[in-house]
C-alpha angles and dihedrals in degrees: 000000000000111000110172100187135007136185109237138186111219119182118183116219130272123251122243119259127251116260128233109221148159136195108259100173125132119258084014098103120200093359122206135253114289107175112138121207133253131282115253118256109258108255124241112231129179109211124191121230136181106224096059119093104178152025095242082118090070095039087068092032111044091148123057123174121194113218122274116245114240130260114259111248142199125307095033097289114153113231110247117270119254115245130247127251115220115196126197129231138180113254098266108044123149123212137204154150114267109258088017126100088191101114106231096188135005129201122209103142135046107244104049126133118207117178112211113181123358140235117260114245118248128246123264115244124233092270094060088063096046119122141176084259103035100050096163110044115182086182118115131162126232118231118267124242116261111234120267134186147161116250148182119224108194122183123214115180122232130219139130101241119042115196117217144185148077130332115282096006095126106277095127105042081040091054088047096043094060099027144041091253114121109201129171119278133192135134094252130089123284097003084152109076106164130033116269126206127203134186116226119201115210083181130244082076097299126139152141138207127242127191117204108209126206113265125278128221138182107295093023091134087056103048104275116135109355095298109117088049081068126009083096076076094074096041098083084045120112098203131034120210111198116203118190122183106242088175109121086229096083118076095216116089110241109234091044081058085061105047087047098057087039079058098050101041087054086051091051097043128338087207088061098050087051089057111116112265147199131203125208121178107222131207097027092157087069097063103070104175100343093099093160104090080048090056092044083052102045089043086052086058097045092046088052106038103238130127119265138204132178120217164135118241087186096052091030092231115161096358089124094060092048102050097046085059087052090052093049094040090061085044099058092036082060098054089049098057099039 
């Protein structure tokens, strides 16, 4: 199950209570107060890993609670800390607080350690409040409540191509073709339901990661197909590659295909229209003769200065081109930015 954000309850846990004690020890006569102090509430951390693709852990579990510290006890002795609960997330997590749009945290990296809500610290016992002039202190503190809150966790992928265009115009068997990644494929719409992300090898280690999002449609920034669910997924790419199905067997004209993803990508985000771009023509060994959907195509590139490749994900022809312009393209988006 793919669950790309989730709304969660985490409550961090209470501190011990102070304890209320007196020396009772033989030959030791009026002994003195011996009450030790609380343990400290666990913690709640969110930690990033790369193995992890989703947020399905949060849709069982809304509601996490970190361990209570221990009461103090006699004899001076600290209650035992509470532990710390270390939960998991997906690189690329948003969080933040439920109602607010401010990020609290942002992962971009495995590795990264984010606490969320804190222990409570635990009560001081009768011996912490003890002076030369108060001897028998009956005073103690309670715990403190740990802190607690109600959060949204959002995942954006992240990758650094993002493959765009209609239903059924090639993404899938494209993203299989030139990575490892195995999506579904099938000739009917929306047969992609989740992102997919593949790693392409362009060889002496060297590599780069794709992700193929589900199809857009007119409407899809308002809701329409299954767009606005993801198009969040494109908006950490650096590159979009936008594939458009020049085969005679589709009904939709396609450079109107183009102009309408352009439109709802503007609706969703103008940032995101604005992102470089490049334009590949799939399913050219469909055409046969029938060249005049390719050159509607090629003259759409030109108008709009972006690169343009012709090719077929199912037969393989001209992927090599296409990825090794992928692969320059980061690289010179790299040194730009560096």
């Amino acid at each position: 199950m793919f669950v790309d954000q989730v709304k969660v309850t985490l409550r961090a846990g209470k501190g011990g209570n102070g304890c209320m004690s007196f020396r009772r020890e033989r030959r030791v006569p009026r002994g003195g107060p011996d009450g030790g102090r609380g343990g400290d509430g666990g913690n709640i951390y969110l930690v990033s890993e790369e193995n992890l693709s989703s947020l399905t852990y949060f849709r069982f579990y809304p509601i996490n609670k970190a361990q209570k510290g221990a009461h103090g006890e006699g004899g001076n002795r600290q209650g035992k800390n509470g532990e710390d609960l270390l939960l998991r997330v997906p690189v690329g997590t948003l969080v933040r607080k439920k109602e607010k749009k401010e990020i609290l945290f942002d992962f971009l990296s495995p590795g990264q350690k984010f606490l969320i809500v804190k222990g409570g610290k635990g009560g001081r016992g009768n011996a912490a409040f003890a002076t030369s002039t108060y001897q028998a202190p009956r005073d103690r503190e309670e715990g403190r409540p740990g802190e607690e809150g109600d959060f949204v966790l959002e995942l954006k992928l992240i990758a650094d191509i993002g493959l765009i265009g209609f239903p059924n115009v090639g993404k899938s068997t494209l993203i299989s073709k030139i990575s490892a990644a195995k999506p579904v494929i099938a000739d009917y719409p929306f047969t992609t339901l989740i992102p997919n992300l593949g790693v392409v090898d362009v060889g002496e280690f060297n590599s780069f990661v794709i992700a193929d999002i589900p199809g857009l449609i007119e409407g899809a920034h308002q809701g329409h197909g299954l767009g606005i669910k993801f198009l969040k997924h494109v908006e950490r790419t650096k590159i979009l590659l936008h594939l458009i199905d020049v085969s005679p067997y589709t009904e939709r004209d396609p450079v109107q295909d183009f102009r309408t993803v352009m439109t709802e990508l503007e609706a969703f985000s103008p940032q995101l229209s604005k992102r470089y771009q490049i334009l590949a023509a799939n399913k050219i060994d469909l055409l046969g003769e029938n060249k005049e959907r390719l050159d509607g195509v090629k003259k759409l590139a030109k108008k709009e200065k972006l690169p343009f490749f012709a090719i077929s994900a199912q037969k393989k022809e001209g992927l090599r081109k296409l990825v090794n312009e992928m692969y320059k393209t980061l690289n010179l988006i790299g040194e730009s930015t560096d």
